[in-house]
Backbone bond lengths (Angstrom), bond angles and torsions (degrees), N, CA, C in turn:
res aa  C-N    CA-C-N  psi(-1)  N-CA   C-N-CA  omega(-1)  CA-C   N-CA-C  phi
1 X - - - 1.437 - - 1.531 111.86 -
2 X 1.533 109.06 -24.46 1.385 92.59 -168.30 2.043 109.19 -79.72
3 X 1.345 100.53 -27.28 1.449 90.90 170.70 1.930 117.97 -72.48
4 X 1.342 107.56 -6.32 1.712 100.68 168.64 1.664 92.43 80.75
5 X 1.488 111.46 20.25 1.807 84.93 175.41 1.932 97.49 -128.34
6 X 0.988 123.34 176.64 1.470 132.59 -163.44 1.801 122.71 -153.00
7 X 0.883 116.83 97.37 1.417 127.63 -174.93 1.246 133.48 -87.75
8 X 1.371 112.43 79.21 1.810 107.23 -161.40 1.791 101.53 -88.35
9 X 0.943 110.83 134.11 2.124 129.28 -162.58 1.623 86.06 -128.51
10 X 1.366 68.86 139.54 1.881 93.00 170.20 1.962 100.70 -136.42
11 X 1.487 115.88 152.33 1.106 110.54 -177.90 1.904 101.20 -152.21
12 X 0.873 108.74 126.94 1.610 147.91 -163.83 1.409 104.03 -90.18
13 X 1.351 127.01 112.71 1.894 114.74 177.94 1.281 103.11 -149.79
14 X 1.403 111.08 134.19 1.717 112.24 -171.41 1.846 86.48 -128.78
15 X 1.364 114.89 177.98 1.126 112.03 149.77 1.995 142.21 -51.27
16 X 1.392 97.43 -35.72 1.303 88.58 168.70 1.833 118.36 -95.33
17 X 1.243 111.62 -4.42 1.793 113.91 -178.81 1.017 101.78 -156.41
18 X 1.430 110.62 -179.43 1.556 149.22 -163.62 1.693 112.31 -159.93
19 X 1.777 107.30 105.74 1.334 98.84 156.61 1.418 95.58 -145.72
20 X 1.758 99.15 173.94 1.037 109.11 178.31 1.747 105.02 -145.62
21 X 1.620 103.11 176.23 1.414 115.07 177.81 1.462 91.25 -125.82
22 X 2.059 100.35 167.24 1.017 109.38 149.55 1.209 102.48 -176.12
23 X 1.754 120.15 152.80 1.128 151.05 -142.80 1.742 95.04 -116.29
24 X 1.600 135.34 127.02 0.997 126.09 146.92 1.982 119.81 -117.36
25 X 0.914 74.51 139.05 1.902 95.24 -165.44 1.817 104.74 -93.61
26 X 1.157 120.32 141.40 1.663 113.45 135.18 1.486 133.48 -98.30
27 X 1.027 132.02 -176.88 1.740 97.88 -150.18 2.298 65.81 -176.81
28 X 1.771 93.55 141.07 1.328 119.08 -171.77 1.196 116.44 -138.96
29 X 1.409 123.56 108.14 1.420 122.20 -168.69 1.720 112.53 -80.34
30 X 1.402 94.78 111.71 1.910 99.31 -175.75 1.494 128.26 -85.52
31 X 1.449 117.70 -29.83 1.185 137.82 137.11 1.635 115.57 -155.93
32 X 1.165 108.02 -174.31 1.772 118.89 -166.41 1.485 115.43 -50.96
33 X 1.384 107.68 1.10 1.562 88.88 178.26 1.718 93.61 -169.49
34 X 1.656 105.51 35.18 1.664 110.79 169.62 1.801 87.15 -139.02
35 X 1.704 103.83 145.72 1.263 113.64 165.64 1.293 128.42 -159.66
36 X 1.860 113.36 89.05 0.972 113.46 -173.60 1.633 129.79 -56.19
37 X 1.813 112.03 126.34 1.248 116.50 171.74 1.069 135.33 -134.43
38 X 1.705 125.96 123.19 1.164 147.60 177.06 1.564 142.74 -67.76
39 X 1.121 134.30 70.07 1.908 134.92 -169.72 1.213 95.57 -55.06
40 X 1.701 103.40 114.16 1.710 114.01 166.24 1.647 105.94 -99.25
41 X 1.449 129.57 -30.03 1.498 129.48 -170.43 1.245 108.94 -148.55
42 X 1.372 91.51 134.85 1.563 102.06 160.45 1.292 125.24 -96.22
43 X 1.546 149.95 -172.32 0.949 127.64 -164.64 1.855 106.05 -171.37
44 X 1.158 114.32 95.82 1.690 109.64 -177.79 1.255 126.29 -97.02
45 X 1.469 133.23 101.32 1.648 128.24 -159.14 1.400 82.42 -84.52
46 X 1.390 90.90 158.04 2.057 115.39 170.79 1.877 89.59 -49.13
47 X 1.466 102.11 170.00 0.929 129.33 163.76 1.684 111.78 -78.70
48 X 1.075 131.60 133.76 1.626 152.18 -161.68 1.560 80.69 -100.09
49 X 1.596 143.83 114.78 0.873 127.88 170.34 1.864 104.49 -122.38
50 X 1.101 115.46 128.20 1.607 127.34 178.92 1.198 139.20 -78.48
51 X 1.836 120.75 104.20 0.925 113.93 -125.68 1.853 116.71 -82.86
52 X 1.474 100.62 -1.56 1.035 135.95 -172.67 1.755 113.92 -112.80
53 X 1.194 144.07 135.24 1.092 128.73 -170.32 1.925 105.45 -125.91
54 X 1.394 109.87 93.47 1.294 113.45 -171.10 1.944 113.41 -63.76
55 X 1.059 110.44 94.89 1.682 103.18 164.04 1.682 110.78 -124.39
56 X 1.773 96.32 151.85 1.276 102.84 -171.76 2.122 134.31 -59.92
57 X 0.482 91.42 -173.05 1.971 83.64 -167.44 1.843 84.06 -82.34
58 X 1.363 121.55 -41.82 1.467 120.67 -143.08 1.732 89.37 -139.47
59 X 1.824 104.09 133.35 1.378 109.48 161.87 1.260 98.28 -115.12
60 X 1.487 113.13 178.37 1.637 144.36 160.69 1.467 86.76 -115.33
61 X 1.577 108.20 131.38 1.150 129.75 160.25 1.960 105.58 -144.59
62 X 1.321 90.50 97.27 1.716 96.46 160.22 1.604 100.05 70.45
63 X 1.607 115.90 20.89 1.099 96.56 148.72 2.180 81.17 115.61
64 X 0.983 96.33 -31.90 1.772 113.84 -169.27 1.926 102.77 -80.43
65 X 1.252 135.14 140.29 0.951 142.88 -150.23 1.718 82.26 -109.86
66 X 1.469 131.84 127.08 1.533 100.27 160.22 1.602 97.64 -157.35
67 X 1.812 84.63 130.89 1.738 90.45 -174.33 1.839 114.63 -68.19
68 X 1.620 73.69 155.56 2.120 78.59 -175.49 1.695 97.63 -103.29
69 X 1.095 139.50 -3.61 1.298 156.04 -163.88 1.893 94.26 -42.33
70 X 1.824 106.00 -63.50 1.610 109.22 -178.38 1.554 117.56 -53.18
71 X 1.315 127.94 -18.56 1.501 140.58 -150.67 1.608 97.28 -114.89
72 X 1.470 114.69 -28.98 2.040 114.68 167.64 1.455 98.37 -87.35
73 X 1.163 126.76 0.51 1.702 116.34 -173.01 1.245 78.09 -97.88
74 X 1.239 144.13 -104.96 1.790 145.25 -175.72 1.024 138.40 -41.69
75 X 1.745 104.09 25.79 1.272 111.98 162.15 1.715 120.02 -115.77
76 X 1.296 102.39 2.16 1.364 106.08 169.40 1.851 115.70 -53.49
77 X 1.400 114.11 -59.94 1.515 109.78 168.98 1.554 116.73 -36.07
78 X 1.168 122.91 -36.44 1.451 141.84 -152.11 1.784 92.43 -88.18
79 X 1.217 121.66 -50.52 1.461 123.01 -171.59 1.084 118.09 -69.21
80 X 1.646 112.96 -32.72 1.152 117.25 167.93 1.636 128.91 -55.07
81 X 1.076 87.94 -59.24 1.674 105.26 166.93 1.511 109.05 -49.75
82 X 0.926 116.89 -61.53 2.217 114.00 173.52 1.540 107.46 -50.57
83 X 1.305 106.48 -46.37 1.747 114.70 -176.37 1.656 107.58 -29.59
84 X 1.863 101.47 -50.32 1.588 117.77 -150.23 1.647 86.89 -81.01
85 X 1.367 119.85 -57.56 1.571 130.97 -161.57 2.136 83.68 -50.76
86 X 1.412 117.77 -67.88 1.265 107.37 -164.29 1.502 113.63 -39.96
87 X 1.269 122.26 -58.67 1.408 122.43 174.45 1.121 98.52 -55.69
88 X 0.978 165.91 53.16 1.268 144.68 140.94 1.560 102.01 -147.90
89 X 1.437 131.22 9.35 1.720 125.31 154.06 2.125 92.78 -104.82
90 X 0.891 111.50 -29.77 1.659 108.46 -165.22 1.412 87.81 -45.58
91 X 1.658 126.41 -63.14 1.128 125.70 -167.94 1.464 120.50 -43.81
92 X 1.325 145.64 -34.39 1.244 148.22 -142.91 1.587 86.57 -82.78
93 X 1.453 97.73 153.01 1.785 113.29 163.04 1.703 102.95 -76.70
94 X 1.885 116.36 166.47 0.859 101.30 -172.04 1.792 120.27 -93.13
95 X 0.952 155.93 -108.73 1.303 129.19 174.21 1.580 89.40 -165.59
96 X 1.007 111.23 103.18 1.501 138.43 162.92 1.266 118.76 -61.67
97 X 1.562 132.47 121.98 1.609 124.68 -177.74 1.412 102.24 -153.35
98 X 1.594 113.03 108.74 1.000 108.60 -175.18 1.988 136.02 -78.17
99 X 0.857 126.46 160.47 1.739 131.95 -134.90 1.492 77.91 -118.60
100 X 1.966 113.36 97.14 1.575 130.22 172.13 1.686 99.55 -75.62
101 X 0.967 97.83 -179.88 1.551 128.14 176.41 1.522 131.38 37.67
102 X 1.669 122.40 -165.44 1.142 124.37 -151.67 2.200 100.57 -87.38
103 X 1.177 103.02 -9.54 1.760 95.47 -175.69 1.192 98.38 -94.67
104 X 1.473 136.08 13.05 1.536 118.47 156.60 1.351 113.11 -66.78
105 X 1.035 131.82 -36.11 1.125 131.64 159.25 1.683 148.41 -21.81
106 X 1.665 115.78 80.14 1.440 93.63 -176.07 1.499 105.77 -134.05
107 X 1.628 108.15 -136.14 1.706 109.54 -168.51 1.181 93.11 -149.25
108 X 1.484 97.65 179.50 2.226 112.97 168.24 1.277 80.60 174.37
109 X 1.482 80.78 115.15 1.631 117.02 145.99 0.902 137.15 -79.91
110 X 1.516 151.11 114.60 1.187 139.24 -167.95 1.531 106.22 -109.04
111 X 1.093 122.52 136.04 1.241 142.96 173.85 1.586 130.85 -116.12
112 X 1.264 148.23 139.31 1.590 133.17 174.80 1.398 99.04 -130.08
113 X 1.515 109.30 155.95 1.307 142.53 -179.11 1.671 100.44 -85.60
């Protein structure tokens, strides 16, 4: 708060990755319970990619019990290959893009009960 800027992050996670965004704003207190705020950047980190891909021994599908046991045996070739790609996106910086025009622009009102 004390620099007046505000960073709302969102983060995305499946079994094989992890990314996320995030938006940083400056934000202007107009009176006690109005506060104008502005999105100057957005912000996209690499993808977090896992080098290992955790799935369970046993699904439910439609009611049908069906082991995943054959599908973790033939994915070893497969991990390997992600293993190399991860080391080699982890490294990248994250990718900065800045947030043009007049609809960055908003407010929050605060109010109490």
């Amino acid at each position: 708060m004390s620099s007046l800027t505000i960073e709302n992050s969102t983060t995305l996670s499946s079994p094989v990755a992890t990314s996320s965004f995030s938006a940083t704003a400056v934000f202007e207190v107009q009176s006690p319970s109005r506060i104008q705020v502005e999105f100057k950047e957005g912000t996209f980190k690499p993808p977090e990619i896992k080098s290992k891909i955790d799935l369970p021994e046993n699904m439910d599908f439609f009611g049908q019990n069906i082991s995943l046991s054959p599908l973790q045996q033939s994915l070893g070739p497969l991990e390997n290959a992600v293993a190399g790609i991860a080391r080699t996106i982890s490294g990248q910086p994250p990718l900065k893009v800045p947030i043009p025009g007049e609809r960055t622009k908003s407010w929050l009102i605060t109010t109490y009960l």
